[in-house]
C-alpha positions, 0 to 999 in steps of 0.5 A: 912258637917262633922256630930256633935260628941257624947257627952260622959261620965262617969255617963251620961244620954241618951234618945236614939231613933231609927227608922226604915228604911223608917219608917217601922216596926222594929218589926215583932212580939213578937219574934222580940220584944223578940230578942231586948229585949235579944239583949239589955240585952247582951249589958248591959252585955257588957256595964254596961248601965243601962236602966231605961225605954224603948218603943218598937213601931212597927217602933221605940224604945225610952229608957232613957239609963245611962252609967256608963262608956262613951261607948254608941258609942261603944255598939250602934254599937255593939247592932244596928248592932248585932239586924239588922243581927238577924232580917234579918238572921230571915226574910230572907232579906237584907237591912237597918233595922233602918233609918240613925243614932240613935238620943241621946239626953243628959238628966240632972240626977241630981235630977232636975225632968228633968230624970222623966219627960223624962221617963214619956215621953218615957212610955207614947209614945204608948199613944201618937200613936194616940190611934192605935190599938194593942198598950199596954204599961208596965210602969215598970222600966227596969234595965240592968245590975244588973243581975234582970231577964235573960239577965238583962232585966226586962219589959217596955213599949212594942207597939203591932202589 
């Protein structure tokens, strides 16, 4: 069965999440957590997205993701595959890092209160982990893209150890 195409387009609004391989940790530590955060940010440099909310949990992201233009396939193929060479060049392993394909779900940005309630959503993800310990979480917004912070990344919601 052949596998459901991307839906993409000028201005569209994603929640974007990812997993790790047989859910284990995509993130090691702060470097790793750090190493993703530069890598999204030259992805904003190369894309245009703009990312006004994201989750770092120990095995997983989630972001609410816009693209000015439709070329999420193309900087998901970049980003997934430049992170995964970094952290296993870093760690000395081989392998899969993330499980199978990321997972975008369209989200409707026009004013409807549907784009807050997902960010709401993606921020309040650490909370929902069950109260594990070593998870903290920024609520601020992250903006890439607009040249606010080095590589275009400023904070969001980052789980711990």
């Amino acid at each position: 069965m052949a596998r459901k195409l991307r839906i993409e387009y000028a201005g569209a609004f994603y929640h974007v999440m990812n997993r790790g391989d047989r859910r284990e940790r995509i993130f090691m530590d702060d470097a790793d957590r750090q190493r993703f955060v530069d890598t999204l940010g030259e992805a904003c440099a190369k894309t245009g997205w703009q990312v006004h909310a994201y989750v770092l949990m120990p095995n997983h992201f989630h972001w609410v993701l816009e693209t000015p233009q439709p070329n999420l396939v193309a900087g998901m193929k970049w980003l997934l595959g430049t992170d995964t060479s970094r952290f296993i060049r870093r760690h000395k392993l081989f392998g899969h890092l993330f499980s199978g394909r990321y997972k975008s779900l369209i989200v409707d940005g026009s004013g409807s209160g549907y784009l807050k309630s997902v960010g709401d959503y993606v921020h309040l993800n650490p909370a929902r982990g069950g109260g594990k310990r070593g998870v903290q979480a920024d609520s601020a917004r992250l903006v890439c893209g607009r040249g606010e912070a080095s590589g275009g990344v400023e904070a969001g919601a980052v789980a711990g150890s």
